[in-house]
DRENLOLO-553515 format. One line per 8 residues: number of its first residue (from 0); their letters; for each residue z, x, y of N, C-alpha, C, CB. Coordinates in steps of 0.05 Angstrom, whole numbers. Glycine has a CB too. Layout:
NUM	a	Z,X,Y,Z,X,Y,Z,X,Y,Z,X,Y ~ ...
END
This chain:
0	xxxxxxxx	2726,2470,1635,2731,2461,1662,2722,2432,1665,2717,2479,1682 ~ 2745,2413,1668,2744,2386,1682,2727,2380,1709,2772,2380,1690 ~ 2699,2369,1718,2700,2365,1741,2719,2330,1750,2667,2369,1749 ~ 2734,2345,1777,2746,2322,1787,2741,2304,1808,2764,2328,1790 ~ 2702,2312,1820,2699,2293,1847,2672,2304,1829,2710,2299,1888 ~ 2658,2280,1843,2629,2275,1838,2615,2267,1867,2626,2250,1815 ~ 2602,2284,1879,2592,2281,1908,2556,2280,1903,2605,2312,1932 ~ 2550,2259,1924,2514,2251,1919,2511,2251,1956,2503,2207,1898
8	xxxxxxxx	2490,2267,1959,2475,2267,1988,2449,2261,1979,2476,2297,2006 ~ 2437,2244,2002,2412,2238,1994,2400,2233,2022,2409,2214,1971 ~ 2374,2245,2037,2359,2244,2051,2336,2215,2053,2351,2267,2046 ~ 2336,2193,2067,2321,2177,2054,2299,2179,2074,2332,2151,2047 ~ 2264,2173,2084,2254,2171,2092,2243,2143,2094,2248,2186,2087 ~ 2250,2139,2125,2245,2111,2140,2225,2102,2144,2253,2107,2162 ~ 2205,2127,2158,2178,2125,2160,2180,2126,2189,2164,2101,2146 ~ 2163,2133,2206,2159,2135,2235,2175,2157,2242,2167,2111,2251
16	xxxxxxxx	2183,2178,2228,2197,2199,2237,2227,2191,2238,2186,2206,2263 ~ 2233,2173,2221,2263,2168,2224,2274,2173,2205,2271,2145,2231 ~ 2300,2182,2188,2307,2189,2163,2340,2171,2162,2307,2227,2159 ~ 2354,2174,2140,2373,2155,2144,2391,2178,2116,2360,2115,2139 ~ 2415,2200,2129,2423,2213,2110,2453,2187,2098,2431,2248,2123 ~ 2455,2187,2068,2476,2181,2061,2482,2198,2041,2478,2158,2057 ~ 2516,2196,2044,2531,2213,2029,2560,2194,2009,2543,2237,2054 ~ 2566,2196,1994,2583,2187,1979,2595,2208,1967,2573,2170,1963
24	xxxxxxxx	2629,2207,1956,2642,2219,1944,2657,2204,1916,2656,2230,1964 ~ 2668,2212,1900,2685,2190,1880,2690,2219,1864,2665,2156,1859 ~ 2717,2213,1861,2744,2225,1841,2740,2215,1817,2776,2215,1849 ~ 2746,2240,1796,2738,2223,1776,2760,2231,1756,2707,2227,1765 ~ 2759,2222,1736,2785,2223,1713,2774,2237,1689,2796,2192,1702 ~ 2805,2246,1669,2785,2258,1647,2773,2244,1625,2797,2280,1634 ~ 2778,2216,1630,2761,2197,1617,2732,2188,1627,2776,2177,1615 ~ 2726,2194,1648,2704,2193,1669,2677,2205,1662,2712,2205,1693
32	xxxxxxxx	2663,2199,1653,2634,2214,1648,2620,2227,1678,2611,2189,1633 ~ 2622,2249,1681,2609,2252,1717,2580,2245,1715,2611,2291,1734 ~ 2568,2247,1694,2533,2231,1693,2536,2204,1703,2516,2228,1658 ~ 2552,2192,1696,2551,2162,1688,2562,2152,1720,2573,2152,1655 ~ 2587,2167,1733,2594,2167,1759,2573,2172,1778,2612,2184,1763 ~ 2557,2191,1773,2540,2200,1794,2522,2175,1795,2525,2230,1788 ~ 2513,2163,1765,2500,2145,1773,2505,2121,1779,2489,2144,1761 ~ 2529,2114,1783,2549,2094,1798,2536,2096,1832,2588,2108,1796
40	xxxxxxxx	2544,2132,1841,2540,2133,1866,2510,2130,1875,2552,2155,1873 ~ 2483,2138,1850,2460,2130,1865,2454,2101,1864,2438,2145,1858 ~ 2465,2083,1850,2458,2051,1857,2475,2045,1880,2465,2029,1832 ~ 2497,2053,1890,2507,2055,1911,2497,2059,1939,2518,2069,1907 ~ 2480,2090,1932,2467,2094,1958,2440,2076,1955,2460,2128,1965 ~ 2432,2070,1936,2402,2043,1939,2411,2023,1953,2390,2026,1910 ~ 2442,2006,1944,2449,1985,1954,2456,1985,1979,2464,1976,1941 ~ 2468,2016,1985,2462,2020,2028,2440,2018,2034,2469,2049,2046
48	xxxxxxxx	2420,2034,2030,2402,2034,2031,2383,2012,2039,2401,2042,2016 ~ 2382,1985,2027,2369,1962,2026,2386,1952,2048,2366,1947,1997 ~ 2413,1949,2046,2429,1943,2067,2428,1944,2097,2444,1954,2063 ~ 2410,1972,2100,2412,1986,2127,2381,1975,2129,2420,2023,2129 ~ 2365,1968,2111,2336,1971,2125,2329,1938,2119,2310,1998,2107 ~ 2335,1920,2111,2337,1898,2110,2344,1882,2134,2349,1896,2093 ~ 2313,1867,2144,2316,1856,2153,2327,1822,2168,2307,1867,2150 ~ 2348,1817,2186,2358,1794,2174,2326,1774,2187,2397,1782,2186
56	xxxxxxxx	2344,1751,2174,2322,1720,2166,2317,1717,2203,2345,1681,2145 ~ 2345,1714,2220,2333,1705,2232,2311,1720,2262,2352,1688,2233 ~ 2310,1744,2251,2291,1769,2269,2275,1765,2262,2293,1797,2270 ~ 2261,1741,2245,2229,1748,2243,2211,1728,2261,2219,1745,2209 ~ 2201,1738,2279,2188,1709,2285,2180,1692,2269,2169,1708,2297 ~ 2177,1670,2287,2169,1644,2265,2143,1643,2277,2188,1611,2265 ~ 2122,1628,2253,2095,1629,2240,2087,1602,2260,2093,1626,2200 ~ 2073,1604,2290,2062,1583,2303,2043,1579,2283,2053,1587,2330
64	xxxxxxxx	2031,1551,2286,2017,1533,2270,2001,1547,2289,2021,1500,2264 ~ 1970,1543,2290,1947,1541,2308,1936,1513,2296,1925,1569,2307 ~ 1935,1496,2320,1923,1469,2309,1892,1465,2303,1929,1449,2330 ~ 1893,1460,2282,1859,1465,2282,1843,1441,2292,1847,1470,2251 ~ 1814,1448,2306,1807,1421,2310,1797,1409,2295,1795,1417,2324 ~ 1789,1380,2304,1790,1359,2288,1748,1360,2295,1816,1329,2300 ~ 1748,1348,2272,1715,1340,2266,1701,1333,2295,1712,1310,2244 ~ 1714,1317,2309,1704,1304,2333,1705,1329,2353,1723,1277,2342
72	xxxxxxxx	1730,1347,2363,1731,1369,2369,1711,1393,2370,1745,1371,2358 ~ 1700,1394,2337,1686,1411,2332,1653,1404,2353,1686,1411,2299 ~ 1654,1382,2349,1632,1379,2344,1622,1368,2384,1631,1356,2314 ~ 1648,1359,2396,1647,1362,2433,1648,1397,2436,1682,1344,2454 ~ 1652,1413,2418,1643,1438,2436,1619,1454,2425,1669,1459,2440 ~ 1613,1439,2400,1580,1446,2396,1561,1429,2411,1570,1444,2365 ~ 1571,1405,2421,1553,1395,2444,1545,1412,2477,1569,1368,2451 ~ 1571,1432,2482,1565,1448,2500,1541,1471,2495,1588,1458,2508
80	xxxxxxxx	1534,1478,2473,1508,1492,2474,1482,1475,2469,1510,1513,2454 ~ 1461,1491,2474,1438,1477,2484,1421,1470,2456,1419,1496,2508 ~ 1412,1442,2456,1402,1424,2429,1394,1446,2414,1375,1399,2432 ~ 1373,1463,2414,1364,1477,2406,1376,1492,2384,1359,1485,2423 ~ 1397,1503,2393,1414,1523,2384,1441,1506,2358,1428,1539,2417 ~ 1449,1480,2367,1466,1472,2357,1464,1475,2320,1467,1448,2370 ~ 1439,1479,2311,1441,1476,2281,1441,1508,2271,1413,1458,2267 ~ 1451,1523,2283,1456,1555,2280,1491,1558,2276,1444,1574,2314
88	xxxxxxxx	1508,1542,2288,1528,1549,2296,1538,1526,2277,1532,1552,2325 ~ 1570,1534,2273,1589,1522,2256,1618,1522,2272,1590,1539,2227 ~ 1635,1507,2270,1675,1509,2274,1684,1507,2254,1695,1487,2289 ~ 1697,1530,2255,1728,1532,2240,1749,1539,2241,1731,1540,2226 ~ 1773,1531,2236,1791,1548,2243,1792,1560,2269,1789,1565,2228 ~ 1787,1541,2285,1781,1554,2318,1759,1572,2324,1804,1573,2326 ~ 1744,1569,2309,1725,1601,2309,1697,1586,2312,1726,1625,2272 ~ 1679,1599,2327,1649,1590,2330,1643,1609,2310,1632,1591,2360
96	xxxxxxxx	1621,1604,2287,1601,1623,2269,1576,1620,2276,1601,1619,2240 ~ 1566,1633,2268,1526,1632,2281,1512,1647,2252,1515,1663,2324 ~ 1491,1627,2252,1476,1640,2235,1455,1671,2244,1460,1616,2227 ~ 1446,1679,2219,1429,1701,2228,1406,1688,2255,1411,1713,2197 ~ 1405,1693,2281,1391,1686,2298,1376,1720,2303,1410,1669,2322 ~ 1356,1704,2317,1337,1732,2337,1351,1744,2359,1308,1720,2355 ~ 1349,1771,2373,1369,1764,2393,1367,1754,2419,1381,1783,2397 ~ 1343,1747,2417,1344,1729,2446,1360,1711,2448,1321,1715,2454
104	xxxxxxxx	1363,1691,2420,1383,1667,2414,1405,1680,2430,1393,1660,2379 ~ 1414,1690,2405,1450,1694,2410,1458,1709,2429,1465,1705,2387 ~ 1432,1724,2447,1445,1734,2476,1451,1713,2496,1426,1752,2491 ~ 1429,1684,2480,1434,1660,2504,1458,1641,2491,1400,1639,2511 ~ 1476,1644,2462,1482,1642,2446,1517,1639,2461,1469,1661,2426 ~ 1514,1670,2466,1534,1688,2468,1546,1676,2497,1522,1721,2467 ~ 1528,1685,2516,1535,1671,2544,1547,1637,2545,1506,1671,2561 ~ 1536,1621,2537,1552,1592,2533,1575,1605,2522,1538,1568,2511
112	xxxxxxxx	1589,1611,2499,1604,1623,2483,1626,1631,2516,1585,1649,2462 ~ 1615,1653,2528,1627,1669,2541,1639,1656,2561,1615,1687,2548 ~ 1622,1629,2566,1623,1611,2591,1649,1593,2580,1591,1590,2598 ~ 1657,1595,2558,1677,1567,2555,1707,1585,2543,1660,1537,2527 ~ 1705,1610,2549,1722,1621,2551,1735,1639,2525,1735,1604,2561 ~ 1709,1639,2506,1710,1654,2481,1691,1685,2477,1700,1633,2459 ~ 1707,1704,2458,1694,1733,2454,1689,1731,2442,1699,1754,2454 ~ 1666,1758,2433,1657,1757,2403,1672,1778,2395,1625,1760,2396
120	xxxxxxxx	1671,1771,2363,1696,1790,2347,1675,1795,2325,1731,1772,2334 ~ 1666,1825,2327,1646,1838,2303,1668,1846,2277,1627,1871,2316 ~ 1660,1834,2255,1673,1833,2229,1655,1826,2221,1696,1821,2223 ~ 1630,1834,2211,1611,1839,2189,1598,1810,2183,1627,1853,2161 ~ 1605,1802,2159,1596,1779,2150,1613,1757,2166,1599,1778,2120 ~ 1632,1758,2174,1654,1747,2182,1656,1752,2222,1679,1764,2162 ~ 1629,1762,2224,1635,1755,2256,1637,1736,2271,1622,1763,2270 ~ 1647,1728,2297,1654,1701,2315,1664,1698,2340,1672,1686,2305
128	xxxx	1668,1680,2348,1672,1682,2374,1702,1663,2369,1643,1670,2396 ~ 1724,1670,2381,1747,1661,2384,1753,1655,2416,1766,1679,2370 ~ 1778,1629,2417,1790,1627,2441,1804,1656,2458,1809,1606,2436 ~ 1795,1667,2471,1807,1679,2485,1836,1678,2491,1795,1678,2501
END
């Protein structure tokens, strides 16, 4: 017995509860290998596949710069905390850092901080206070 159609269903998982069924069919001949067809039809359903979930170029947002400040920058908004405190703290990347302080500091630390319109963001070694 000749087979004369070679049929591939395949269930794909999208993720978020969404699935994406494709199906393909192809006739085949008695020169036709149906292994070799079938596997015609699963690079087929990959190449829908990538097709359907591929996103185009221009749906991605584009990557705002954040301008970083400049030395002089840094260093007018480490003038807003009090002399004292200024050799604790660092700018970067928009970000105030503080050294290991007591917490009386950085409760009085924190408030300037809070006053000029920045939160603190607990990340370990890597905690800070960013622009709001």
């Amino acid at each position: 017995m000749k087979l004369d159609r070679v049929k591939l269903n395949r269930k794909y998982n999208l993720g978020n509860y969404e699935t994406l069924d494709v199906g393909f069919e192809a006739e085949t001949t008695e020169q036709d290998n149906p292994l070799d067809v079938l596997k015609g039809l699963e690079d087929l359903a990959e190449l829908y596949l990538q097709s359907r979930t591929m996103k185009p170029e221009s749906s991605k947002p584009e990557k705002k710069e954040t301008p970083q400040p400049t030395k002089q920058q840094a260093n007018n908004l480490l003038e807003q905390f009090p002399p004292d405190y200024r050799s604790y703290l660092s700018v970067k990347d928009n970000k105030i850092f503080i050294k290991f302080v007591s917490k009386e500091k950085w409760t009085e630390i924190n408030q300037v901080a809070k006053g000029l319109g920045y939160e603190w963001i607990s990340a370990g070694k890597d905690s800070h206070w960013r622009k709001k």
